[in-house]
Every structure is written in structure tokens, then in C-alpha cells.
ZAKEFI-708158 format. One record per residue: residue in one letter; chain; z, x, y of N, C-alpha, C in turn; residue number from 1. Coordinates in Angstrom, 1 decimal. Atoms other than C-alpha are relative to their C-alpha. Layout:
<atom r="a" c="A" n_c3="Z" n_c1="X" n_c2="Y" ca_c3="Z" ca_c1="X" ca_c2="Y" c_c3="Z" c_c1="X" c_c2="Y" k="NUM"/>
...
***
This chain:
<atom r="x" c="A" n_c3="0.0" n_c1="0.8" n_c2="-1.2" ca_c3="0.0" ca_c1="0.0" ca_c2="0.0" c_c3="0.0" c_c1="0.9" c_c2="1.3" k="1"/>
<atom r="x" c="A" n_c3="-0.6" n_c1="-0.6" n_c2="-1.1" ca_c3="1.0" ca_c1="2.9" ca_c2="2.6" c_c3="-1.6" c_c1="0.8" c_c2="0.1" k="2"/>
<atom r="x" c="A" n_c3="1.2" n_c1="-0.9" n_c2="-0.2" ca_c3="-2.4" ca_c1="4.8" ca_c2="1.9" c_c3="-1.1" c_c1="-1.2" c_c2="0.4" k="3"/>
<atom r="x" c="A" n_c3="1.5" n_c1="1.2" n_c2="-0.3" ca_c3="-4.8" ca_c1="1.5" ca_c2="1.8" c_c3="0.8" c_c1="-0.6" c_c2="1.6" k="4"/>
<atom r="x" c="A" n_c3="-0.6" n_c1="1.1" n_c2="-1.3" ca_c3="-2.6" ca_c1="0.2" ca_c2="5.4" c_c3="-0.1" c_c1="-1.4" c_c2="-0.2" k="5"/>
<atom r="x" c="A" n_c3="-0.3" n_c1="1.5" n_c2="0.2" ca_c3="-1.7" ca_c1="-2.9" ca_c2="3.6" c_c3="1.6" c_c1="-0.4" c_c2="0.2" k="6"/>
<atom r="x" c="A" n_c3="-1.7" n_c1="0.1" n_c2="-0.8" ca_c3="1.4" ca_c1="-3.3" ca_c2="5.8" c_c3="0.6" c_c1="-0.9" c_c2="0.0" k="7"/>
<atom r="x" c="A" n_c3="-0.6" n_c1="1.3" n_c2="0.4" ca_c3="1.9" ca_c1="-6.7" ca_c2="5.6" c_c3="0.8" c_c1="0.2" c_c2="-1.7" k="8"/>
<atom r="x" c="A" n_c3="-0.5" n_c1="0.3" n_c2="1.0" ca_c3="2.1" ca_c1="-6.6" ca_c2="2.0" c_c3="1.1" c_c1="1.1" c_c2="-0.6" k="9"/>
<atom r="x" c="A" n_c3="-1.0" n_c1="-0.9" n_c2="-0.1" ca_c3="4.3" ca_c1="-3.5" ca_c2="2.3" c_c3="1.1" c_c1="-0.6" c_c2="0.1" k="10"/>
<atom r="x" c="A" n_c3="-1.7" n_c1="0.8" n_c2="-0.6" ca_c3="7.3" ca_c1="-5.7" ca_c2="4.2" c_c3="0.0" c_c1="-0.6" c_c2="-1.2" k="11"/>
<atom r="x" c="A" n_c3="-0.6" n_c1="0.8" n_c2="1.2" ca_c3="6.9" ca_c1="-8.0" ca_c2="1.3" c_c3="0.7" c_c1="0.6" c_c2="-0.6" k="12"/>
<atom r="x" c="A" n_c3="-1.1" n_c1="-0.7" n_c2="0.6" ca_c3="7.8" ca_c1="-5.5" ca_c2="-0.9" c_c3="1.5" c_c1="0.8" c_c2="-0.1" k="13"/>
<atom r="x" c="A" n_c3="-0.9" n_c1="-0.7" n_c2="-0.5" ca_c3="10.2" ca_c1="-3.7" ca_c2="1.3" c_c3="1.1" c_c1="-1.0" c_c2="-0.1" k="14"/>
<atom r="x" c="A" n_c3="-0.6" n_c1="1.4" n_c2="-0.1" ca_c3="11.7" ca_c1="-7.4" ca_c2="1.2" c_c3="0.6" c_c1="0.4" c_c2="-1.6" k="15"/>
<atom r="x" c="A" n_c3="-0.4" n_c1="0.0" n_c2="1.6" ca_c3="11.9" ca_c1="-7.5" ca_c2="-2.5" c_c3="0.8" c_c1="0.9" c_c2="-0.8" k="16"/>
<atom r="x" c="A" n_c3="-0.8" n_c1="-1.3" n_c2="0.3" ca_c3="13.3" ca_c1="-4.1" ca_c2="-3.2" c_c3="1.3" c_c1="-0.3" c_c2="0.3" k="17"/>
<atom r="x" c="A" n_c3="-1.1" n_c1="0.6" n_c2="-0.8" ca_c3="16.1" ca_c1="-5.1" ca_c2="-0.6" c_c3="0.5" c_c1="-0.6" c_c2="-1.2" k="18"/>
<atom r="x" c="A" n_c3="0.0" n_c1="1.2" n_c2="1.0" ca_c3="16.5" ca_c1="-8.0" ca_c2="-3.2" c_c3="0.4" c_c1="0.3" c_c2="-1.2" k="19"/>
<atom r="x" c="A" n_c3="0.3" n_c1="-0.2" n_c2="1.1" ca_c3="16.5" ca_c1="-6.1" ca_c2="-6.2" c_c3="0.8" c_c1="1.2" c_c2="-0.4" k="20"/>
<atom r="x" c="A" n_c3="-1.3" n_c1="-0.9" n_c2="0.4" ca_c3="19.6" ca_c1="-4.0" ca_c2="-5.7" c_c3="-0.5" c_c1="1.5" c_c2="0.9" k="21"/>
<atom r="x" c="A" n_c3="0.6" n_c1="-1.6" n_c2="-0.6" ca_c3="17.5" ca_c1="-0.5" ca_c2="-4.3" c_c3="0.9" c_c1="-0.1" c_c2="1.8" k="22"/>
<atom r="x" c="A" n_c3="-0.6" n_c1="-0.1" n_c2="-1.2" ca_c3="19.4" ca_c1="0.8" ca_c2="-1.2" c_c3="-1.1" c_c1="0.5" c_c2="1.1" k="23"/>
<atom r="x" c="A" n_c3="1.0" n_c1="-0.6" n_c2="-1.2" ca_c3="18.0" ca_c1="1.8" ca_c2="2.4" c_c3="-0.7" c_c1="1.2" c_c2="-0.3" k="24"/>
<atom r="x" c="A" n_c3="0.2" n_c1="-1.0" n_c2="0.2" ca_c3="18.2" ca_c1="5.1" ca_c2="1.6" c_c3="-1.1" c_c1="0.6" c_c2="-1.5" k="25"/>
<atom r="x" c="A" n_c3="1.1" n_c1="-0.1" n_c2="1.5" ca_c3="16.0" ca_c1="4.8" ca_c2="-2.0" c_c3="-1.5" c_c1="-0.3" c_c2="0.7" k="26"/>
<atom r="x" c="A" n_c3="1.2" n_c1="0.3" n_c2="-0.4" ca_c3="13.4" ca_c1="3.0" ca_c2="0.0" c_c3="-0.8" c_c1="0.9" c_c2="1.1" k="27"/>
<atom r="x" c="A" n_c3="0.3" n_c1="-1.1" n_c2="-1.2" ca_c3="13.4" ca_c1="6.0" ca_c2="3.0" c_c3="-0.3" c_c1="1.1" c_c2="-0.7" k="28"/>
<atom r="x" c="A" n_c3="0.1" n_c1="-1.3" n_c2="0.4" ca_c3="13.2" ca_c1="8.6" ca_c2="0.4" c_c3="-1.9" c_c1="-0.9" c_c2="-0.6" k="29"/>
<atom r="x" c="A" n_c3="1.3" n_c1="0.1" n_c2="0.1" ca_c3="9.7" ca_c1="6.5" ca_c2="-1.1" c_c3="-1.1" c_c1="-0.1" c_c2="0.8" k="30"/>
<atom r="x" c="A" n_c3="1.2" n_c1="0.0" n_c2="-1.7" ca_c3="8.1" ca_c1="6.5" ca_c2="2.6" c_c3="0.1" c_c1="0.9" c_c2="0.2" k="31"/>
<atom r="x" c="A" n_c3="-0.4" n_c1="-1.5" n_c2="-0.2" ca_c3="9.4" ca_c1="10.0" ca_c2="2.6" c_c3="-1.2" c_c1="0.8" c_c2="-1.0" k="32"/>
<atom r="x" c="A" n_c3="1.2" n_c1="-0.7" n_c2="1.3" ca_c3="6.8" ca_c1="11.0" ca_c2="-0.6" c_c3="-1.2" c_c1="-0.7" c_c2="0.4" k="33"/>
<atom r="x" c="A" n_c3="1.3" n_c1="0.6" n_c2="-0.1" ca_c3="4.3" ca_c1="8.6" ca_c2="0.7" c_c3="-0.4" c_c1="1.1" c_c2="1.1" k="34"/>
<atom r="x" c="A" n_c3="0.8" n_c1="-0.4" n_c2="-1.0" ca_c3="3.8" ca_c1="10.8" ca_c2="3.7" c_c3="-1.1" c_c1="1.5" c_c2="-0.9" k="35"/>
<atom r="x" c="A" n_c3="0.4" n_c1="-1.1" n_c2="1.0" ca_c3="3.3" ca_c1="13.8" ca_c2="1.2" c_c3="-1.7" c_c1="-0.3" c_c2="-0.3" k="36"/>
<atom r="x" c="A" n_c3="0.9" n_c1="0.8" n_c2="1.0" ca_c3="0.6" ca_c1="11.7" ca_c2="-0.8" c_c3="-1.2" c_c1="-0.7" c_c2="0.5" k="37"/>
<atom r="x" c="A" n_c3="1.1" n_c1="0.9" n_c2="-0.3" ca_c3="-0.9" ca_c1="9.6" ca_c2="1.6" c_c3="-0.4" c_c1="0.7" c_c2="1.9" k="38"/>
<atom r="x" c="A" n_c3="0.3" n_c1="-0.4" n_c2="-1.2" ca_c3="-0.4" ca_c1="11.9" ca_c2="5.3" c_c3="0.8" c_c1="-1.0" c_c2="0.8" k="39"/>
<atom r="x" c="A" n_c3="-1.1" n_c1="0.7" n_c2="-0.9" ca_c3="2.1" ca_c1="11.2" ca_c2="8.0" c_c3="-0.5" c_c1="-0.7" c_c2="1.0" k="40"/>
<atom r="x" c="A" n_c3="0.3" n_c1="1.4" n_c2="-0.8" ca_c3="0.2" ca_c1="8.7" ca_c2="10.0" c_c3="0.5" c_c1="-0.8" c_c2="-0.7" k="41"/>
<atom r="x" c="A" n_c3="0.2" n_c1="1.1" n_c2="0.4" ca_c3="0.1" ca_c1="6.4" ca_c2="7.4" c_c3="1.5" c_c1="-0.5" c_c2="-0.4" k="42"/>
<atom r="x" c="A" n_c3="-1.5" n_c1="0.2" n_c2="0.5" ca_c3="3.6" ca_c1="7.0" ca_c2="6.2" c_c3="0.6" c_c1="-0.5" c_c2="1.4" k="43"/>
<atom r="x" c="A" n_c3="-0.5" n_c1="0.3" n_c2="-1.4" ca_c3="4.6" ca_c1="6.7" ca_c2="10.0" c_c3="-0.1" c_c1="-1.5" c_c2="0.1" k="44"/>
<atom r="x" c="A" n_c3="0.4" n_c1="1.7" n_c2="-0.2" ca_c3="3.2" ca_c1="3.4" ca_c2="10.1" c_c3="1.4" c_c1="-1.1" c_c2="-1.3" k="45"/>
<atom r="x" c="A" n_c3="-0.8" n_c1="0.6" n_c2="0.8" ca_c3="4.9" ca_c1="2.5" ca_c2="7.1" c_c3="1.5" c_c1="0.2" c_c2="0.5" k="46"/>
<atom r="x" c="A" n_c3="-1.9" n_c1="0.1" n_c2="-0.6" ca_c3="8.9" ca_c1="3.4" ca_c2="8.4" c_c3="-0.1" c_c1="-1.1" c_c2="0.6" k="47"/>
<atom r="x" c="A" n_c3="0.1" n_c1="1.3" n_c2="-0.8" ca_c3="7.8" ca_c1="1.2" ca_c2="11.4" c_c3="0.2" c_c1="-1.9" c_c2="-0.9" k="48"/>
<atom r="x" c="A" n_c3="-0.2" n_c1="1.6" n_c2="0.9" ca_c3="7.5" ca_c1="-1.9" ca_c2="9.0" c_c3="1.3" c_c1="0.1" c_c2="-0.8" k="49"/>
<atom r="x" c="A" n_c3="-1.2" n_c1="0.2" n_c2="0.8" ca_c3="10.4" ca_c1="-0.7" ca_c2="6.7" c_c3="1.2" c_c1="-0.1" c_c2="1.5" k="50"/>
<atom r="x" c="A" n_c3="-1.3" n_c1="-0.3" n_c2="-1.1" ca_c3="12.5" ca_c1="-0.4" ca_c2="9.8" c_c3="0.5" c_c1="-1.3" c_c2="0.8" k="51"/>
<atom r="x" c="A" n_c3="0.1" n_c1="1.6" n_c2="-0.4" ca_c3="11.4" ca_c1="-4.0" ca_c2="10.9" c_c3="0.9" c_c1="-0.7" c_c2="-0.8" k="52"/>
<atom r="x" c="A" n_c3="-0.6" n_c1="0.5" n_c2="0.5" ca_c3="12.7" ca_c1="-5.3" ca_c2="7.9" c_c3="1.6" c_c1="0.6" c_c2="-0.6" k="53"/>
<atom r="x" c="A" n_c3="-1.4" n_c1="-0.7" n_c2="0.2" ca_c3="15.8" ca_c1="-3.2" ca_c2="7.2" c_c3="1.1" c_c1="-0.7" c_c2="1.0" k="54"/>
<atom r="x" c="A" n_c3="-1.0" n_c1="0.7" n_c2="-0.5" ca_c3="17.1" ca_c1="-4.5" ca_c2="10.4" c_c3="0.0" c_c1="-1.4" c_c2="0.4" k="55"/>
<atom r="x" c="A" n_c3="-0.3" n_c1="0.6" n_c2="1.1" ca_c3="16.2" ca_c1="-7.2" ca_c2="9.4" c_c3="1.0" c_c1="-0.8" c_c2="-0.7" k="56"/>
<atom r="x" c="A" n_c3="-0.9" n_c1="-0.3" n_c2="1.0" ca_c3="18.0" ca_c1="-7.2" ca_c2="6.6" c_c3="1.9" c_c1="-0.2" c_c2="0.2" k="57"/>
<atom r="x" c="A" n_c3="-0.8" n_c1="-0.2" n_c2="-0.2" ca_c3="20.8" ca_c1="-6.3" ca_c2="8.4" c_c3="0.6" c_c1="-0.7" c_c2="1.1" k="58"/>
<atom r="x" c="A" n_c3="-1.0" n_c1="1.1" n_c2="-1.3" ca_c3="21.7" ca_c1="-8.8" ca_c2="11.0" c_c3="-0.1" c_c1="-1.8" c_c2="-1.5" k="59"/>
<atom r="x" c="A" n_c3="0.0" n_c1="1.6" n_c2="0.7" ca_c3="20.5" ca_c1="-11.9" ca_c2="8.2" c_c3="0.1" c_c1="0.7" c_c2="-2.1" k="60"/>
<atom r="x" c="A" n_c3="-0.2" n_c1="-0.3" n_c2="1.0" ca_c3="21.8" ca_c1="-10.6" ca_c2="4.8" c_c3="-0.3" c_c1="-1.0" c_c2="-1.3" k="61"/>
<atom r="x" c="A" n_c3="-0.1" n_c1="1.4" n_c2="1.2" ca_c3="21.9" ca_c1="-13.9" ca_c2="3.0" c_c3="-1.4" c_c1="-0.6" c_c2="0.1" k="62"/>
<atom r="x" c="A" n_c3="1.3" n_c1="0.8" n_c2="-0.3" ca_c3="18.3" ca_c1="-14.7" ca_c2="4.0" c_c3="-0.6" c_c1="0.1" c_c2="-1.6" k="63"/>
<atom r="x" c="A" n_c3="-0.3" n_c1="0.0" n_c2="1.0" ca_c3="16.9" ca_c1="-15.6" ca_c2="0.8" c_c3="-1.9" c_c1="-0.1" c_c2="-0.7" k="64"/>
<atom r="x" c="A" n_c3="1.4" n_c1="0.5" n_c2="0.0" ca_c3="13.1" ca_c1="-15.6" ca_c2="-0.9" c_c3="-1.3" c_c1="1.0" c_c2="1.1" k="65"/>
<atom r="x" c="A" n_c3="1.4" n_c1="-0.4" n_c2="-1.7" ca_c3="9.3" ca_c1="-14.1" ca_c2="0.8" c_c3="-0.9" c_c1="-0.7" c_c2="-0.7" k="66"/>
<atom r="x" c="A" n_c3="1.4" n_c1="1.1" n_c2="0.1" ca_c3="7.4" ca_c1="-16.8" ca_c2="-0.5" c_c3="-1.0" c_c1="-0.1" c_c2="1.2" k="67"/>
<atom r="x" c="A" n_c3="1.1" n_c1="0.2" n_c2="-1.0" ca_c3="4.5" ca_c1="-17.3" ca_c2="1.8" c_c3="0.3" c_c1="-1.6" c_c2="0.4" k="68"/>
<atom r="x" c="A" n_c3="-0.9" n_c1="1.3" n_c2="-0.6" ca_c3="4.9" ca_c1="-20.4" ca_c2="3.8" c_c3="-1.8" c_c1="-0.6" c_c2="-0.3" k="69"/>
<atom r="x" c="A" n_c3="0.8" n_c1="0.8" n_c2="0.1" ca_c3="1.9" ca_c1="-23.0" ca_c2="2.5" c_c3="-0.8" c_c1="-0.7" c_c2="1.4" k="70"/>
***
């Protein structure tokens, strides 16, 4: 997702992970190898979205679900 700039569907994930027990710090260390892999633009881009949803994350803890809204 961080090399194709599919950012949207990055936050999903970044959402899900959240979700699925993985900590801040697990998900900064995989945007941390993406830059390796995919070049620190794209990784750059990507923190920006994990950073959206992290805080996020962290003012609405109980928020619940990333279904797409019909």
C-alpha cells in the first residue's frame, strides 16, 4: 500500500491493526522498513496517515468498526 500510494486504504489498515492488539510503536517500526523498501517519500506520506489515525485513535478509543459507509 505505502509503495502503490494507496493511502486511503493504508488508514484502513492502520485502523485494523489498532484493533487487532498491535501497538503504536509495532505499526512505526512497519512505516519505518517501508521507507527502506519503498523510499522516504512514500514512507513519509505514509506516517502522515498513520499519525491521522493514531490520534485518532487516541482522543476516540472506543470507536468501533471501518466499514465503509454505503
Amino acid at each position: 500500500m505505502v509503495a502503490l500510494g494507496k493511502l486511503e486504504e493504508l488508514e484502513m489498515h492502520v485502523r485494523a491493526a489498532l484493533r487487532n492488539g498491535l501497538t503504536q510503536d509495532e505499526i512505526k517500526e512497519v512505516l519505518l522498513q517501508s521507507a527502506i523498501y519503498c523510499g522516504v517519500p512514500a514512507a513519509n506520506s505514509a506516517f502522515a496517515v498513520a499519525q491521522r489515525v493514531l490520534a485518532d485513535h487516541d482522543q476516540h478509543p472506543e470507536a468501533k468498526g471501518d466499514a465503509p459507509e454505503w
